[in-house]
DOVEX-231947 format. One record per residue (C-alpha): residue number from 1; y, x, z. Coordinates in steps of 0.2 Angstrom, whole numbers, plus 5000, padded with zeros to 4 digits. Each point is the difference from the previous one (the first is absolute). Layout:
N
seq; yy; xx; zz
NUM; Y; X; Z
...
This chain:
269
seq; yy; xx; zz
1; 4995; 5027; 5490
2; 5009; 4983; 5000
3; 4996; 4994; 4982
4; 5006; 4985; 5000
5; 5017; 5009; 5006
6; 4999; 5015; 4989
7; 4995; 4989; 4985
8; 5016; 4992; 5002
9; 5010; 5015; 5001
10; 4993; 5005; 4985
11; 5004; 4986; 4990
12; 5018; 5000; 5001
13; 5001; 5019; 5000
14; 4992; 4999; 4982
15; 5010; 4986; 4995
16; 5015; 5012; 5004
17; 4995; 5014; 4990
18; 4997; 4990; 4985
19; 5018; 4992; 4999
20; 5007; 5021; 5004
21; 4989; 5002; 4983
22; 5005; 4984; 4990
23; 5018; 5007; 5003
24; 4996; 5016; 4994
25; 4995; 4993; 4981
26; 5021; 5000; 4997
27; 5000; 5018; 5004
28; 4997; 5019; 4991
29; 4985; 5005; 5009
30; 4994; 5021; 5004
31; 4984; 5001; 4992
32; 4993; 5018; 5005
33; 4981; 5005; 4996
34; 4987; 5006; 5015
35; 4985; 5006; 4993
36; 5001; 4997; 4982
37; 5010; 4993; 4989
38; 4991; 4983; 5003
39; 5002; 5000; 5017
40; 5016; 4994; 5000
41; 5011; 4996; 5017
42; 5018; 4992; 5002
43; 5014; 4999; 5013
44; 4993; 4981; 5003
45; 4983; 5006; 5004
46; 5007; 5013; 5014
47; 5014; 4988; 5005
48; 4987; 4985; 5003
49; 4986; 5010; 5009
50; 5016; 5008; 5011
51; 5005; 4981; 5004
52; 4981; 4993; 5003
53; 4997; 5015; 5012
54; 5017; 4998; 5009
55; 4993; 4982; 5002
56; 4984; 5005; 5005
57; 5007; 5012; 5014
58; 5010; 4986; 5006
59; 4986; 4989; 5003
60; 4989; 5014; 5009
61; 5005; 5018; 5001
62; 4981; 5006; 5003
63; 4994; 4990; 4984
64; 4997; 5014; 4987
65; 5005; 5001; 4983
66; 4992; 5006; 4982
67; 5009; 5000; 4986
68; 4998; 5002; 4981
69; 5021; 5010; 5001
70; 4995; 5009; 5018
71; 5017; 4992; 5005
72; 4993; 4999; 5020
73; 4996; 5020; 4999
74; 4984; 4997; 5012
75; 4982; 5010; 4998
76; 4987; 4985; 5000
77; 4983; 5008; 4999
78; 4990; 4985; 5008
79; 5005; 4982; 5002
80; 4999; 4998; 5019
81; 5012; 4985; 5009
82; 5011; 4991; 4987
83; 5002; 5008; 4982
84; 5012; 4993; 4988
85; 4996; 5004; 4981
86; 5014; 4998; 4991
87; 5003; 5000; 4982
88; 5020; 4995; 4995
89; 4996; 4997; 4981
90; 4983; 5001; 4994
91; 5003; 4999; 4980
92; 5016; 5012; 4999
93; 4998; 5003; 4984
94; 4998; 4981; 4996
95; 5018; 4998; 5011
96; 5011; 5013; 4991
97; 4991; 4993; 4983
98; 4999; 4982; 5003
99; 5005; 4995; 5016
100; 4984; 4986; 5002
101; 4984; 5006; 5004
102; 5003; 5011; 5017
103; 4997; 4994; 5019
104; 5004; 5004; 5016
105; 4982; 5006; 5009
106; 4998; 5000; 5021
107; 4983; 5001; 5007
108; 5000; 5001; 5017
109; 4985; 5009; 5010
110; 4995; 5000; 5017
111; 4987; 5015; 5005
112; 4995; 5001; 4979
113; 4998; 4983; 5002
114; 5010; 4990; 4986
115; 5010; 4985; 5010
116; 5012; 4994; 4989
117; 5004; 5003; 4982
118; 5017; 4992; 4990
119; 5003; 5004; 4981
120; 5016; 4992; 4993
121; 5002; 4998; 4982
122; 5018; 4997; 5001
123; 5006; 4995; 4983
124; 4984; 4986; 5000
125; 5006; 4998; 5017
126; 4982; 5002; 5004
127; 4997; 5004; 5019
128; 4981; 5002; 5004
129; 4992; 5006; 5015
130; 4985; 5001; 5012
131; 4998; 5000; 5018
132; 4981; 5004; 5006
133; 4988; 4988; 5003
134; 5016; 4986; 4996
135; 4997; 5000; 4981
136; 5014; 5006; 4986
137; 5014; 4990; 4995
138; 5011; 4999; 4985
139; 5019; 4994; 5002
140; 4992; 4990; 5018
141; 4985; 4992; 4990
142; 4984; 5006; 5002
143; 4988; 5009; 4988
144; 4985; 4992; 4994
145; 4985; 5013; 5002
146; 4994; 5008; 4984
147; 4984; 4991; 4990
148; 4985; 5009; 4992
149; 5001; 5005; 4982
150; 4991; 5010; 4988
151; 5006; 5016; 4995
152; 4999; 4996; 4980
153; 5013; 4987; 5005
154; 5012; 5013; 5012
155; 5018; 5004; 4996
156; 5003; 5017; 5005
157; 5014; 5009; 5005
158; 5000; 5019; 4991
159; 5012; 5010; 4991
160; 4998; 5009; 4984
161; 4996; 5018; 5008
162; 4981; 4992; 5004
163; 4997; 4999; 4985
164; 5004; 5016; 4992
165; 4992; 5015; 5002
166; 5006; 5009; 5017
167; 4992; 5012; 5016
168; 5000; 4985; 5011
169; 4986; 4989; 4992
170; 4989; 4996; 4987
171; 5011; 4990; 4988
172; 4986; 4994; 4990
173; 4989; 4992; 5014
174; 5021; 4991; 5002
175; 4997; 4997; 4982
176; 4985; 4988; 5003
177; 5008; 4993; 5015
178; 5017; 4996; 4988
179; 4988; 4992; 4987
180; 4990; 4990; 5013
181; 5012; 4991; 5010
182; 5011; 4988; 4994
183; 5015; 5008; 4999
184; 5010; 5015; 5009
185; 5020; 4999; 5006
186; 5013; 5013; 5005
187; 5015; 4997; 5012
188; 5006; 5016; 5007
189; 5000; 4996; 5019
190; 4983; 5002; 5009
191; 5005; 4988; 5010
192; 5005; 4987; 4988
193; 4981; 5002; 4992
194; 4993; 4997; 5020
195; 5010; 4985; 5001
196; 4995; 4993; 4984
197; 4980; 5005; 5005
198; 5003; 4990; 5018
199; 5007; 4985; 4990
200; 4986; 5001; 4987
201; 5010; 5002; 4984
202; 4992; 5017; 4998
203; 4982; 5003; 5007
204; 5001; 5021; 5002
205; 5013; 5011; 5001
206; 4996; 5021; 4999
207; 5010; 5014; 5003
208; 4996; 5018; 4998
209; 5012; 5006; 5013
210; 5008; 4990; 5013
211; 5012; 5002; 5017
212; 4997; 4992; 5016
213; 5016; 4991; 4999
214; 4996; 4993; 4982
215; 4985; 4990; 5008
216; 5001; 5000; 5019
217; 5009; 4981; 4998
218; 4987; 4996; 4987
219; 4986; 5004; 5008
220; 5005; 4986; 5016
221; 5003; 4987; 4989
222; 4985; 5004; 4987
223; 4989; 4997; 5014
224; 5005; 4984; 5006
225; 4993; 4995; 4985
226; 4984; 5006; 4997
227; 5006; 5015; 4987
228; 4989; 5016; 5002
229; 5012; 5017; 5003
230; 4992; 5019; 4996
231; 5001; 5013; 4993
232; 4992; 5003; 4981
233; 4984; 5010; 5010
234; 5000; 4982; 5011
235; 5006; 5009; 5016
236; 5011; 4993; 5013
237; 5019; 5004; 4995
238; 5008; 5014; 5010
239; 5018; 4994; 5003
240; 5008; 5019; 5005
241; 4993; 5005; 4985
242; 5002; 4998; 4979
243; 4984; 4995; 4991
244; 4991; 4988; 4987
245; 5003; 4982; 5003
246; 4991; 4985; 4993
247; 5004; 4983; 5007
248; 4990; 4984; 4992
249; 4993; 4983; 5003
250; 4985; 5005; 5012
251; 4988; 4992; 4987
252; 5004; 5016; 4988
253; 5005; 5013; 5007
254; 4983; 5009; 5003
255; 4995; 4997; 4981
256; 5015; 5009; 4994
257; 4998; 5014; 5012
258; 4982; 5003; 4995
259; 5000; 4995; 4983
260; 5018; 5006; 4995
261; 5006; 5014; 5010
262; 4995; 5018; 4997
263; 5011; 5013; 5011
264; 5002; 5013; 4990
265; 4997; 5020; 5011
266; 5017; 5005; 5005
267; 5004; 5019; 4995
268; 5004; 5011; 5014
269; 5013; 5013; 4998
């Protein structure tokens, strides 16, 4: 893989895709649901994965595609050669609601391994990303690599559900956690909430159930400076699969797992 020409490539197709979207803001979008009625999807979403694969295809017909829409039709069951994970909107709901807090996410992987990762927040006109062994980079300036902290003085990125009672986990070990640190925030775009851990203005981010596409960027940058990616057992994350997720300052993220996190027995039916 030529990275230094591919990372180019990359940064102006991403820049593309985001003015298609800032155009779209004037328009009446088609919202239509996929698996629920929270998992919402739009036009925009299809449209822009449609464009970044046709891009992609350009540049290197044998480079393969996953994508949160399935807009490239193709079966990837293993990450062998040059994978693409793509997500078009990661926060749709946050974009039909509130047009802010929603990115474009491209992690690129050679042979599982992750190469590059770009996640543009285009109404900050944020553009961060991380090339392997090369460091990660916001708007061209370098990230600065996290600092130790102690948990009791942790921002953590959680949403509302953790801390009710559910079949997932034990809300009330969530409880001690909420209490503990020193506060919690909620955005509504995974990869928002990893951003915001990389550049240390949050310190953890959990999620019950996440995609490959909404972390494979992430998980490029994230380790380019020093943050610790698992999932909430503290295995390796599985990018063909959905699992937990838990990414966090590497000084904390084993105290919340041990301490915090009680997997509750998933019922088979």
């Amino acid at each position: 893989m030529d990275i230094i020409s591919i990372h180019n490539y990359t940064m102006d197709i991403i820049q593309e895709a985001a003015e298609r979207i800032r155009k779209s803001f004037s328009q009446k979008v088609e919202i239509e649901t996929k698996a629920d009625a929270n998992d919402l999807v739009t036009n925009i979403d299809k449209e822009t994965e449609m464009f970044l694969i046709e891009k992609i295809k350009q540049y290197d017909t044998n480079h393969r595609i996953l994508g949160e829409e399935g807009m490239s039709h193709e079966n990837i069951s293993n990450l062998d050669g040059v994978v693409w994970i793509v997500d078009p909107i990661d926060g749709t709901t946050n974009f039909i609601r509130q047009q802010r807090n929603f990115t474009i996410s491209i992690g690129i992987y050679e042979n599982g391994v992750g190469k590059l990762g770009y996640i543009y927040d285009i109404v900050r006109d944020e553009l961060f990303y991380g090339i392997e062994g090369q460091g990660a980079y916001i708007n061209n300036v370098r990230m600065n690599r996290l600092e130790k902290l102690p948990l009791n003085e942790a921002l953590i990125g959680i949403n509302a559900s953790w801390a009710v009672k559910n079949k997932r986990i034990n809300s009330e070990r969530v409880g001690e956690l909420i209490r503990y640190v020193r506060g919690t925030r909620s955005y509504g775009s995974a990869t928002i909430e990893c951003m915001l851990v990389a550049t240390g203005k949050l310190d953890a981010y959990m999620s019950m159930r996440l995609s490959p596409w909404d972390i494979a960027a992430a998980a490029v940058i994230a380790k380019e400076v020093g943050a610790e990616f698992t999932t909430l057992k503290g295995e390796p994350i599985n990018l063909l699969h959905q699992d937990t997720f838990i990414i966090a300052n590497a000084s904390i993220r084993q105290e919340i797992i041990e301490q915090y996190v009680e997997l509750l027995p998933v019922e088979i039916k």
